[in-house]
C-alpha positions in Angstrom: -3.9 11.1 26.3 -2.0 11.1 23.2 -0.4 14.4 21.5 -2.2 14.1 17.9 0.1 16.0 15.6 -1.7 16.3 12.1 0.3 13.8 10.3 -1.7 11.6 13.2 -5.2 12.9 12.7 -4.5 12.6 8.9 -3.8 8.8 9.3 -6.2 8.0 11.3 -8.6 8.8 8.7 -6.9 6.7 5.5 -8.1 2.9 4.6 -4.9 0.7 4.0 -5.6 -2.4 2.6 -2.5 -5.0 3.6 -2.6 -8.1 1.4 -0.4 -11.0 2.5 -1.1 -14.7 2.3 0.5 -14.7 6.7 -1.9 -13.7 9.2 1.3 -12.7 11.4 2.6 -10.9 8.8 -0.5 -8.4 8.1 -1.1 -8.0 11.9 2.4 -7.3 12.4 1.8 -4.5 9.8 -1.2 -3.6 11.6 0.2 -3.1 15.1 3.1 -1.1 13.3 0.8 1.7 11.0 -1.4 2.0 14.5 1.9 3.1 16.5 1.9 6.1 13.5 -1.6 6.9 13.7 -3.7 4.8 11.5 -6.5 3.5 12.7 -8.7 2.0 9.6 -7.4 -1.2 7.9 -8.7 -3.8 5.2 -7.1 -7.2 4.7 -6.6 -9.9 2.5 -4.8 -13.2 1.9 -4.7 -12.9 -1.5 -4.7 -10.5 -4.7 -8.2 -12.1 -5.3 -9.7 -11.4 -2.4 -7.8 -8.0 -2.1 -9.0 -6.9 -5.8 -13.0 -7.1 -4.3 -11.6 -4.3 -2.1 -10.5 -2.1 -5.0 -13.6 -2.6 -7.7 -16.1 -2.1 -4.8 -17.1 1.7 -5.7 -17.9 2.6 -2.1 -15.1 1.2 0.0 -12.1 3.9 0.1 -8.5 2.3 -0.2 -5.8 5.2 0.5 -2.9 2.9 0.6 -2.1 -0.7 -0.7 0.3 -2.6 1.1 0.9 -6.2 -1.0 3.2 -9.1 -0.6 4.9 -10.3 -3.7 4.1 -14.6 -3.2 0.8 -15.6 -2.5 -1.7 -18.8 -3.6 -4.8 -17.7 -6.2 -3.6 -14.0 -7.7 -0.1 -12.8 -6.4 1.5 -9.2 -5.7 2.4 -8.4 -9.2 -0.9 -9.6 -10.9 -3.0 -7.3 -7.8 -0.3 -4.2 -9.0 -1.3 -4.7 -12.7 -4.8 -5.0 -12.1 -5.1 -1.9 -9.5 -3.0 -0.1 -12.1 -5.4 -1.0 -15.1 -8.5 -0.2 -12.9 -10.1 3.3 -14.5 -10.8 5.1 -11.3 -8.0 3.1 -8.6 -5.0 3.5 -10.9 -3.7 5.9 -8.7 -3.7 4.3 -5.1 -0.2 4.4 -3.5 0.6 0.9 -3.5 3.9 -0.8 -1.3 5.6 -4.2 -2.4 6.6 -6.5 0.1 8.7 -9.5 -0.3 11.1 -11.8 0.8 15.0 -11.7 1.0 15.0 -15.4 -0.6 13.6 -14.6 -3.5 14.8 -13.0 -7.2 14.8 -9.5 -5.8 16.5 -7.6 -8.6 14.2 -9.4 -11.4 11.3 -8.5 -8.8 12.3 -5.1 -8.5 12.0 -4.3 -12.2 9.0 -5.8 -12.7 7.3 -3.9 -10.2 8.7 -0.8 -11.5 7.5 -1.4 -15.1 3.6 -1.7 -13.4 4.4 1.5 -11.7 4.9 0.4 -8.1 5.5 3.4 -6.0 7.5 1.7 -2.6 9.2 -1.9 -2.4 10.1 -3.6 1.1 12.3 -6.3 1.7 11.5 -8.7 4.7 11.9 -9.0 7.3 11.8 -5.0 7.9 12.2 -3.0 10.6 9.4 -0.9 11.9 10.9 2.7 10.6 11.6 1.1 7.3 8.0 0.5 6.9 7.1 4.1 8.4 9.5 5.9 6.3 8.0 4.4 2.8 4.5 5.2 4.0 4.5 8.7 4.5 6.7 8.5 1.6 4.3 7.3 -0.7 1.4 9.3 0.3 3.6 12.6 0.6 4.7 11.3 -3.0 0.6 11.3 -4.2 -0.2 14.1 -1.9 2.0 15.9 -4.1 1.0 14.7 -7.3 -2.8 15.2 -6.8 -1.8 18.7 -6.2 0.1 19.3 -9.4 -2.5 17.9 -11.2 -5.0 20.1 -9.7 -2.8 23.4 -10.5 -2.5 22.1 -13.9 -6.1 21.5 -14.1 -6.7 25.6 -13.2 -8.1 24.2 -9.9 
């Protein structure tokens, strides 16, 4: 069996929903967050689809993982509606996009909607691992301060 470190048991308990129009794509992401530990995934081809995940009150999304191009509602337009949702504003959320495309313009666009990781593809495996525990050390961290500065 396994050695399950707590960064493990942790992960194995988040949702991540992974939101890309290529069924390779999301299972590749898929067989990469399980080699870390995570074991509960949601997926989507599409920001349309995806958004049903985030306004349904009783399923838990830790962690968004979008693509930027997609048919119906893409990456940016999910961002800006997770980001003007009253009670999901504050799921970490991880762009993913192509090397083809306008990255730079990309880049700042995601950043003004308040896009906490960005990933170019194709990636390597510790790429994707590294902005991960990034972004959930990054809320982790914030949900803390707010709680000390709410007398918590």
């Amino acid at each position: 069996m396994k050695d399950l470190n707590a960064s493990t048991v942790k992960a194995a308990h988040l949702v991540v929903l992974i939101v890309d129009d290529d069924p390779m794509i999301r299972q590749i992401i898929v067989q990469n967050l399980k080699t870390i530990g995570f074991q509960k995934f949601l997926e989507a081809p599409n920001g349309t689809d995806a958004h049903k995940f985030v306004l349904d009150p009783l399923q838990r999304v830790d962690l968004i993982i979008c693509d930027w191009e997609m048919p119906k509602t893409d990456g940016l337009t999910f961002l800006r509606a997770v980001r003007s949702h009253r009670t999901r504003s504050d799921i970490p959320f991880i762009m993913v996009t192509s090397q083809v495309s306008q990255e730079r313009m990309k880049i700042t666009k995601a950043a003004q909607h308040e896009v906490n990781a960005y990933i170019v593809k194709p990636f390597r495996a510790e790429v994707l691992r590294q902005k991960v525990f990034q972004v959930l050390f990054e809320a982790m961290e914030k949900t803390v301060t707010e709680k000390k500065a709410a007398g918590r």
